[in-house]
Biopython code that builds the backbone (N, CA, C, O; Angstrom):
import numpy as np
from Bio.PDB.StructureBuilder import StructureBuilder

atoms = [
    (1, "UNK", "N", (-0.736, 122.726, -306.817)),
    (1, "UNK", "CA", (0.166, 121.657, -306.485)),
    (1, "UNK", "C", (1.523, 121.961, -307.115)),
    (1, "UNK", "O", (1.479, 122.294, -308.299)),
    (2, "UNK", "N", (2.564, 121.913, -306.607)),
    (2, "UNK", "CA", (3.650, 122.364, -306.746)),
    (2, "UNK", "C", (4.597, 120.469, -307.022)),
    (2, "UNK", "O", (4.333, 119.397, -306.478)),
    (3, "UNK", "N", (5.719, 120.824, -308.107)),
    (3, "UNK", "CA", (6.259, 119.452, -308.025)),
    (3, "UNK", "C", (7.479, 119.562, -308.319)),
    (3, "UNK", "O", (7.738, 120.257, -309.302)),
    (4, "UNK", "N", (8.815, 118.802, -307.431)),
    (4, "UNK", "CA", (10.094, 119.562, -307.923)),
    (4, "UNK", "C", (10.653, 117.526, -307.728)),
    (4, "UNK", "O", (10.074, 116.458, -307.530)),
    (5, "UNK", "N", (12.366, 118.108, -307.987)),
    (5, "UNK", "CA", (12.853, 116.984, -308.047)),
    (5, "UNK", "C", (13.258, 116.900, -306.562)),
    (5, "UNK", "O", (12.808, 117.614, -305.666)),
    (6, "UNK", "N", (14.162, 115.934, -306.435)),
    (6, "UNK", "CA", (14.939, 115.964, -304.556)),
    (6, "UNK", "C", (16.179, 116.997, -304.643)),
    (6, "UNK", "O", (16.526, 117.685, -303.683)),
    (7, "UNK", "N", (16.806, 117.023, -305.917)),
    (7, "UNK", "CA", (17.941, 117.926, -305.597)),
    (7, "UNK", "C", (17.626, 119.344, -305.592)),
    (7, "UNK", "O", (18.125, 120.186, -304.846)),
    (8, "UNK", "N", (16.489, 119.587, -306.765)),
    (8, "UNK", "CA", (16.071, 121.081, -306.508)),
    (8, "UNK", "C", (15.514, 121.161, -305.281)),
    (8, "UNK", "O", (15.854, 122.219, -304.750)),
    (9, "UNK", "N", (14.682, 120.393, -304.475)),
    (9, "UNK", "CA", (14.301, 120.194, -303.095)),
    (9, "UNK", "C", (15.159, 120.430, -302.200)),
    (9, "UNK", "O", (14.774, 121.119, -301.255)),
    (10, "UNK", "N", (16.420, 119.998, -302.207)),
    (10, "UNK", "CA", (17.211, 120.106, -301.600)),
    (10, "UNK", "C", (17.776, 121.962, -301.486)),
    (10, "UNK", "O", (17.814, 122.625, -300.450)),
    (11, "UNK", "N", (18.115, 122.383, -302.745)),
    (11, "UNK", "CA", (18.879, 123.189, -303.128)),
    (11, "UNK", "C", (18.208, 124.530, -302.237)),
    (11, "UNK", "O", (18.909, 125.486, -301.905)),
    (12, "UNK", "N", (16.450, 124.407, -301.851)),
    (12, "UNK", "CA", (16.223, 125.503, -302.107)),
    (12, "UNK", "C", (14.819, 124.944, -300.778)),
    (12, "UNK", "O", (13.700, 125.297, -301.151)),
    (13, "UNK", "N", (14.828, 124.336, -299.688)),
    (13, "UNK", "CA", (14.196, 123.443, -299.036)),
    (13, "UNK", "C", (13.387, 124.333, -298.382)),
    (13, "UNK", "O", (12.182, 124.090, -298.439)),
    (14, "UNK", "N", (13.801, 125.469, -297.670)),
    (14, "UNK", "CA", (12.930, 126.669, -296.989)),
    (14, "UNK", "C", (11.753, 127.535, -297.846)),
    (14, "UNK", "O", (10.714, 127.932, -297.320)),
    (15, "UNK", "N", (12.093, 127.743, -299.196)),
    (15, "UNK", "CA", (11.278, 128.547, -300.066)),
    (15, "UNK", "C", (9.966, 127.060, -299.999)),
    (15, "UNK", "O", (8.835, 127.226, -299.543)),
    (16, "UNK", "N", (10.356, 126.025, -300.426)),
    (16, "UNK", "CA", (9.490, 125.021, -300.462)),
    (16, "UNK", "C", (8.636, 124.445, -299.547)),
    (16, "UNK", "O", (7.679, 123.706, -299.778)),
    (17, "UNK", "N", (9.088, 124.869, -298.418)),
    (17, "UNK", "CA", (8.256, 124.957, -297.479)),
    (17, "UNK", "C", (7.180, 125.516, -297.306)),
    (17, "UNK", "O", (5.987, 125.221, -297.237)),
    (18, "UNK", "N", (8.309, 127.046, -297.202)),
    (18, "UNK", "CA", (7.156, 128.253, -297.047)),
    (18, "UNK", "C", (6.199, 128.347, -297.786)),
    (18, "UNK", "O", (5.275, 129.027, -297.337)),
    (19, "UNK", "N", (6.018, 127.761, -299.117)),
    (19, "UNK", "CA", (4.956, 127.434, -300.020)),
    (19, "UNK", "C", (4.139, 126.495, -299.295)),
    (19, "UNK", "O", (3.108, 127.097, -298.996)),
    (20, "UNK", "N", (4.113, 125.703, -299.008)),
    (20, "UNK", "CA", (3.505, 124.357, -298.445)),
    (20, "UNK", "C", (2.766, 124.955, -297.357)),
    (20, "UNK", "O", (1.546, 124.789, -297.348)),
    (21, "UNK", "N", (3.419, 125.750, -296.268)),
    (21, "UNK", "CA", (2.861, 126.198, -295.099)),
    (21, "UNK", "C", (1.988, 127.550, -295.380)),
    (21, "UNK", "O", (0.812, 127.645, -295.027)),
    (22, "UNK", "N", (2.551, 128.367, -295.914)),
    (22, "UNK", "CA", (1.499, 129.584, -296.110)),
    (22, "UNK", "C", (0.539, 129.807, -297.370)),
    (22, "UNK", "O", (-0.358, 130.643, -297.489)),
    (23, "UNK", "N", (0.958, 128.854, -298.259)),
    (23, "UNK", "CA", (0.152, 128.823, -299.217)),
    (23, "UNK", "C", (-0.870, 127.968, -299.312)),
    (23, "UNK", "O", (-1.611, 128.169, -300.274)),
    (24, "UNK", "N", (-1.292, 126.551, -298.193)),
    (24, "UNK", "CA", (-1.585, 125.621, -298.554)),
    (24, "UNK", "C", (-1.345, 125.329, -300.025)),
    (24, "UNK", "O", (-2.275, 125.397, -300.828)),
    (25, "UNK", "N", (-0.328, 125.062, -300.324)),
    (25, "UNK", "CA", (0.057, 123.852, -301.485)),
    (25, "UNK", "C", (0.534, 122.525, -301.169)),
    (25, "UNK", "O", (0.578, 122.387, -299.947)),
    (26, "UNK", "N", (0.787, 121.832, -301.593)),
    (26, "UNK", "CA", (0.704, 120.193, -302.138)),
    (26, "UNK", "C", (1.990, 119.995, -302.301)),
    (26, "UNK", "O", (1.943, 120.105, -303.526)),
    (27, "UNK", "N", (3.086, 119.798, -302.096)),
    (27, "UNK", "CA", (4.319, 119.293, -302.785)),
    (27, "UNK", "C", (4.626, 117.894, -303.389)),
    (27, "UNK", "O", (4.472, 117.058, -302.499)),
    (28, "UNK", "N", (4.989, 117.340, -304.521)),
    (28, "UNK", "CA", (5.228, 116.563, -304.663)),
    (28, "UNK", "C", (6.797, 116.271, -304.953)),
    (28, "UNK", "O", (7.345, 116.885, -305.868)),
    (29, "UNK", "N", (7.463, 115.406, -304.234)),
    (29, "UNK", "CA", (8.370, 115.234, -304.771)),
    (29, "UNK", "C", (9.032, 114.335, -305.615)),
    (29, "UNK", "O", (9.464, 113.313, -305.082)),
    (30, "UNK", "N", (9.193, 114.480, -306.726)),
    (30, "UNK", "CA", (9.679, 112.764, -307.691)),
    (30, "UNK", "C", (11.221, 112.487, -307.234)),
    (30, "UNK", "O", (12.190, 113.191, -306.950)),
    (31, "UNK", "N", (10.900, 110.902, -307.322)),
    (31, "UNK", "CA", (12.199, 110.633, -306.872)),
    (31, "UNK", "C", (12.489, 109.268, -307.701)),
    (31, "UNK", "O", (12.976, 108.204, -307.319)),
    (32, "UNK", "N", (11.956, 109.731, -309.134)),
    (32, "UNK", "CA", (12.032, 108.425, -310.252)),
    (32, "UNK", "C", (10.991, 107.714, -310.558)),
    (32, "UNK", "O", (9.859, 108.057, -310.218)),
    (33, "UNK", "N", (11.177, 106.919, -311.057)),
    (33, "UNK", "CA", (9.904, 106.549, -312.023)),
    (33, "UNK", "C", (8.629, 105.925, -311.408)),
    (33, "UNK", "O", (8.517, 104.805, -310.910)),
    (34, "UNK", "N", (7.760, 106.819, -311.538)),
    (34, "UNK", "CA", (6.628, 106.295, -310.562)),
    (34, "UNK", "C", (6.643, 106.120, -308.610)),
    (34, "UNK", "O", (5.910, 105.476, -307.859)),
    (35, "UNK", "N", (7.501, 106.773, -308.416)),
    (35, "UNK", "CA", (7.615, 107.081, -306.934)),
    (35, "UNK", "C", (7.500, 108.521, -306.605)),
    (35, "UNK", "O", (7.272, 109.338, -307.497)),
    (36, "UNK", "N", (7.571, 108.688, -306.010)),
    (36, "UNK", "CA", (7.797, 110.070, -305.160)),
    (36, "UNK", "C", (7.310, 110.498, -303.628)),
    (36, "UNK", "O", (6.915, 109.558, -302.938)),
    (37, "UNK", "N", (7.298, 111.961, -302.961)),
    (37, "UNK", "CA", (7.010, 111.889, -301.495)),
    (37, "UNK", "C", (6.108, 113.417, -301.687)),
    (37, "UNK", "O", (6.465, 114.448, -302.257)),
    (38, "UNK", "N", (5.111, 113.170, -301.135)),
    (38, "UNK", "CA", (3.740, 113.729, -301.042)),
    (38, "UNK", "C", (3.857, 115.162, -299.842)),
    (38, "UNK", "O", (3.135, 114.888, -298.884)),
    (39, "UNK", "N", (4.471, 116.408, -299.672)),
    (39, "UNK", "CA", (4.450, 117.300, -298.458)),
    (39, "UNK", "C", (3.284, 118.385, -298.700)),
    (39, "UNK", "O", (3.009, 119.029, -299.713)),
    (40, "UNK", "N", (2.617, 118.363, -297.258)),
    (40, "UNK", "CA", (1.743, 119.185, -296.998)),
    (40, "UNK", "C", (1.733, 119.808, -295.873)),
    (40, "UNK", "O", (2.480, 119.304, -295.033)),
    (41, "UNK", "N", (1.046, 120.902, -295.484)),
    (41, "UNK", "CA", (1.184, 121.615, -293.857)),
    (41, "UNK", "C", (0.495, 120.492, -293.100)),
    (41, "UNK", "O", (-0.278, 119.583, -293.401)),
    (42, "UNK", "N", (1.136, 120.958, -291.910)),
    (42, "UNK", "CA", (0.070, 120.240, -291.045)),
    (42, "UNK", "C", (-1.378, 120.239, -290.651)),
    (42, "UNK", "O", (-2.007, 119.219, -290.371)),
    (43, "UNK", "N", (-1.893, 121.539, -290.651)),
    (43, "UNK", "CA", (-3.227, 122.044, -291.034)),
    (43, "UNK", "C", (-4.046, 121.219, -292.146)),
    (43, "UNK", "O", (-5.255, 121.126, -291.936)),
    (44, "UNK", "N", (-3.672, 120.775, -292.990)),
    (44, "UNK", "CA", (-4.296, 120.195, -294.778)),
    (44, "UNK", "C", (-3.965, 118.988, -294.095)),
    (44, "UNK", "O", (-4.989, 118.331, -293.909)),
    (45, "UNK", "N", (-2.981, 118.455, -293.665)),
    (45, "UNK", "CA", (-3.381, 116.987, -293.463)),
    (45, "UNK", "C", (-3.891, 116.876, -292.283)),
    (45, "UNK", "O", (-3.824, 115.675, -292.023)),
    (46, "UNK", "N", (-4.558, 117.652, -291.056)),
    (46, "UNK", "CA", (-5.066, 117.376, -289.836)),
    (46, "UNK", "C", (-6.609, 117.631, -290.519)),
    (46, "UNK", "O", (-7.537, 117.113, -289.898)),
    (47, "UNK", "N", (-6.925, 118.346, -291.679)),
    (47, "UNK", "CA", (-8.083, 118.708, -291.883)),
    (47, "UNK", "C", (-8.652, 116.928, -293.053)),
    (47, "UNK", "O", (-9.757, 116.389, -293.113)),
    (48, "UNK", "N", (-7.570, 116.613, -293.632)),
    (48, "UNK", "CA", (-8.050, 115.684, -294.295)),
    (48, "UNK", "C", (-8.321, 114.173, -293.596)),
    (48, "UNK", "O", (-9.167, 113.434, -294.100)),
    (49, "UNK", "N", (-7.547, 113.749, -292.391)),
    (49, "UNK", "CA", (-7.324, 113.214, -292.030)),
    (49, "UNK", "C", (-8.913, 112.811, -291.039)),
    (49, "UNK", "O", (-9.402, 111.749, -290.652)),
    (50, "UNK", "N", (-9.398, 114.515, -290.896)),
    (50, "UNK", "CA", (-10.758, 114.603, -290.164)),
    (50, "UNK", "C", (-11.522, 114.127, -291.251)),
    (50, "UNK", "O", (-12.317, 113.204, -291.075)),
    (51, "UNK", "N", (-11.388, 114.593, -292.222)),
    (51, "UNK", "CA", (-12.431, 114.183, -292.973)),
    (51, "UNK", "C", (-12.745, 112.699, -293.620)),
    (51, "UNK", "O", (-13.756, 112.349, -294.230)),
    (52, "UNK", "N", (-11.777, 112.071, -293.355)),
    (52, "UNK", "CA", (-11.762, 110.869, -293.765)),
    (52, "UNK", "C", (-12.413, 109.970, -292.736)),
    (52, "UNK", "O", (-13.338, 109.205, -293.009)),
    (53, "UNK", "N", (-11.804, 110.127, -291.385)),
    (53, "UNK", "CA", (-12.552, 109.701, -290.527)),
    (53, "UNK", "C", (-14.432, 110.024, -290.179)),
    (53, "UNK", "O", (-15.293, 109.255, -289.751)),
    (54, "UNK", "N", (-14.492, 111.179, -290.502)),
    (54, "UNK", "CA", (-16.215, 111.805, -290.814)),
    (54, "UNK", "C", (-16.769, 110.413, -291.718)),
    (54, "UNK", "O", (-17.475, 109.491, -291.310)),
    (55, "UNK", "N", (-16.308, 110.578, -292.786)),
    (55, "UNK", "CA", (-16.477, 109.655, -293.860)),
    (55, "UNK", "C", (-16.662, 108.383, -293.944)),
    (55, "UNK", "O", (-17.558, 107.804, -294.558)),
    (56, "UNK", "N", (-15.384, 107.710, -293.011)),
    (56, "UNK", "CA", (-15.839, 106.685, -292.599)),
    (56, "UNK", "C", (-16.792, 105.490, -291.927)),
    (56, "UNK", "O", (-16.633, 104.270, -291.975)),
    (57, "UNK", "N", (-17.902, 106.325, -291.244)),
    (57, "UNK", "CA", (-19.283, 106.305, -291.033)),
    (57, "UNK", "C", (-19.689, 106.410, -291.734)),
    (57, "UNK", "O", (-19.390, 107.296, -292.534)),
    (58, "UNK", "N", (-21.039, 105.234, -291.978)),
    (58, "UNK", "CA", (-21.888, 105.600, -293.370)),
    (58, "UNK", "C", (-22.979, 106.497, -292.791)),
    (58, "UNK", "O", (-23.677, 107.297, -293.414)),
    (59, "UNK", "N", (-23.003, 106.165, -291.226)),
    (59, "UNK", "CA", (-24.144, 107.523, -290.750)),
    (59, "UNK", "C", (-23.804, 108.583, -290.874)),
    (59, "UNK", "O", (-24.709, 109.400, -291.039)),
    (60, "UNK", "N", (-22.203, 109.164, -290.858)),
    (60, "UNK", "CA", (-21.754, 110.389, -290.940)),
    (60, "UNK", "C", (-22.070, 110.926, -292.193)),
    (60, "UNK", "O", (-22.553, 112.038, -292.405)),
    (61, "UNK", "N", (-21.712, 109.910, -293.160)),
    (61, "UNK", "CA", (-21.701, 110.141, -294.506)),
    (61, "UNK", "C", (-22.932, 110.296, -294.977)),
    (61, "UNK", "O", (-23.125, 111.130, -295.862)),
    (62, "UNK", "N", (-24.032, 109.485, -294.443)),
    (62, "UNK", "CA", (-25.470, 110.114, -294.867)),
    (62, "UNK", "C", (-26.299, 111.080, -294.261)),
    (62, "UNK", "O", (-27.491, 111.137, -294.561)),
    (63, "UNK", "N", (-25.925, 111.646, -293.652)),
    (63, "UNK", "CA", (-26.097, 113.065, -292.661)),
    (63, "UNK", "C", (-25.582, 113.973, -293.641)),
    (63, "UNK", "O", (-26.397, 114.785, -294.079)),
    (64, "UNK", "N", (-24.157, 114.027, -294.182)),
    (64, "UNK", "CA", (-23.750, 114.738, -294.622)),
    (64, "UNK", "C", (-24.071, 114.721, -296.169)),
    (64, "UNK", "O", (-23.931, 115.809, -296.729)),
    (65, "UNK", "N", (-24.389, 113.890, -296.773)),
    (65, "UNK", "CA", (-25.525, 114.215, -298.642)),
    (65, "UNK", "C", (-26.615, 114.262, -298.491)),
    (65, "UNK", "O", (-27.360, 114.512, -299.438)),
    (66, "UNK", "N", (-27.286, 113.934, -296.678)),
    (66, "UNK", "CA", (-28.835, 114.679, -296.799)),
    (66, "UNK", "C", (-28.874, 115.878, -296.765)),
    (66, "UNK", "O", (-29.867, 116.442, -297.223)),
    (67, "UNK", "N", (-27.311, 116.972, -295.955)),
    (67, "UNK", "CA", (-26.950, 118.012, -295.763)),
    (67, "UNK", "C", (-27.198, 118.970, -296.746)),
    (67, "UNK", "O", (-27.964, 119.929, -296.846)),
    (68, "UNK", "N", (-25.917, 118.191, -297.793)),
    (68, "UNK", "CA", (-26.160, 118.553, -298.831)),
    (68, "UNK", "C", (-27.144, 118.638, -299.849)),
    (68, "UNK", "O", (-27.050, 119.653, -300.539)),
    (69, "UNK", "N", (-27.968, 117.935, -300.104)),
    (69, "UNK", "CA", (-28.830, 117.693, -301.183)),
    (69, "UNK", "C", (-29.956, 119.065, -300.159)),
    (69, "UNK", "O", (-30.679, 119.747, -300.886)),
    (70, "UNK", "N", (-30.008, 119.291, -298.992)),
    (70, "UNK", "CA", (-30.661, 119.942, -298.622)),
    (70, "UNK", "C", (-30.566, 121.439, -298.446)),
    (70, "UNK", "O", (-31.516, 122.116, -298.054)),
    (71, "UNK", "N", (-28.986, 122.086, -298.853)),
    (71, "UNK", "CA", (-28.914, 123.195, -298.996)),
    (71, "UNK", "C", (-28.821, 123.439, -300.907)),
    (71, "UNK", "O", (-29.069, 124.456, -301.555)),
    (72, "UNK", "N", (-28.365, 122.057, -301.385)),
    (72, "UNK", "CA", (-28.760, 122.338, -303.210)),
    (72, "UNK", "C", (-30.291, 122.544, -303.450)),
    (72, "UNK", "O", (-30.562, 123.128, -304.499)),
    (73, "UNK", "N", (-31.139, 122.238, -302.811)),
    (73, "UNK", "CA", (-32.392, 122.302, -303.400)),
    (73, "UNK", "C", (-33.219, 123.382, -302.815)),
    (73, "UNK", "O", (-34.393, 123.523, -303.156)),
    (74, "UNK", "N", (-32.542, 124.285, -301.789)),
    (74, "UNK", "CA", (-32.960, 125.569, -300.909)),
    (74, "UNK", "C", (-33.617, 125.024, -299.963)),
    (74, "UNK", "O", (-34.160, 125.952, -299.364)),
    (75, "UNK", "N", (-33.895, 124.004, -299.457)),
    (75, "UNK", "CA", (-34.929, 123.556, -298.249)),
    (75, "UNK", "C", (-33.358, 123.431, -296.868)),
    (75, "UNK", "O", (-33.050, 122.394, -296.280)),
    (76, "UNK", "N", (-32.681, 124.762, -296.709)),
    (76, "UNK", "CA", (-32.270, 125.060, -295.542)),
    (76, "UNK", "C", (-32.493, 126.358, -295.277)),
    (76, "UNK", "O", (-33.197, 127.135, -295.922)),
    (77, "UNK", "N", (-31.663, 126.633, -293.986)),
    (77, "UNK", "CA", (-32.321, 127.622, -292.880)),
    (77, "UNK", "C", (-30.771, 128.026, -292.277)),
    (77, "UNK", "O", (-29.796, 127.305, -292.059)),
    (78, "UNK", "N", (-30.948, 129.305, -292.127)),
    (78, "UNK", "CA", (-29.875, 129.921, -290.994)),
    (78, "UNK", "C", (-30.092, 129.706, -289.824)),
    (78, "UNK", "O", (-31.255, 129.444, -289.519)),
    (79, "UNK", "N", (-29.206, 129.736, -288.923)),
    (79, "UNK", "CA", (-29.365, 129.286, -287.068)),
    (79, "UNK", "C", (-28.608, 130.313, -286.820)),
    (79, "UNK", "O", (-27.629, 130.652, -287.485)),
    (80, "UNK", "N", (-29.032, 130.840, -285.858)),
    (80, "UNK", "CA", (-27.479, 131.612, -285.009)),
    (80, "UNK", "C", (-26.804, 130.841, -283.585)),
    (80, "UNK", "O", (-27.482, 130.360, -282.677)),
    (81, "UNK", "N", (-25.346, 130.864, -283.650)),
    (81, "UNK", "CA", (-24.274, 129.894, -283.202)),
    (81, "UNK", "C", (-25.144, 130.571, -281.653)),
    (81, "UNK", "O", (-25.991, 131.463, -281.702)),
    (82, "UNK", "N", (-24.666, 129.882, -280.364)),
    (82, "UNK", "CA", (-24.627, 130.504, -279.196)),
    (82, "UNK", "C", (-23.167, 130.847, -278.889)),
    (82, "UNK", "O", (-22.412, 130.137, -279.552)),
    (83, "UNK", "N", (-22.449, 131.833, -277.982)),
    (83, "UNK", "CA", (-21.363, 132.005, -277.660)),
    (83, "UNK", "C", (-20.731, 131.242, -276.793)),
    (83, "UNK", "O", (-19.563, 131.486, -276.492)),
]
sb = StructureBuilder()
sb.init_structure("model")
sb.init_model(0)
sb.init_chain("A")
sb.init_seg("    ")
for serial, (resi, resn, name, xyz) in enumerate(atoms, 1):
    if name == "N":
        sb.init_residue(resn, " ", resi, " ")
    sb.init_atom(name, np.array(xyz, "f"), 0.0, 1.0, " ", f" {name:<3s}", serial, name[0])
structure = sb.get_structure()
């Protein structure tokens, strides 16, 4: 996670990007006391945005810690995808 002010933001806006976009990083920007503005690629927030919605189902959500609890305890299995 990367965190600058608005004027260094300003000063230098493309490098800060290019961090954000090819690095997946986090930007935060402060803009005083207890505020600031949150930049991410679009990729990281289309991926979180999925996941929240997944989540939002409690059926999704319990599919997904039976998932889990079922590859922590070795009682899963490989499949092969079809093309």
């Amino acid at each position: 996670m990367l965190t600058t002010t608005l004027s260094d933001f300003r000063k230098d806006i493309k490098r800060y990007l290019d961090n954000v976009t090819n690095n997946f990083e986090t930007l935060i920007i402060n803009r005083g006391k207890d505020t600031g503005v949150v930049i991410m690629s679009l990729d990281e927030y289309n991926s979180l945005t999925t996941t929240q919605r997944e989540l939002s189902s409690k059926v999704n959500e319990q599919r997904l810690d039976s998932a889990i609890s079922k590859f922590k305890s070795g009682d899963s299995f490989k499949k092969e995808l079809l093309d």
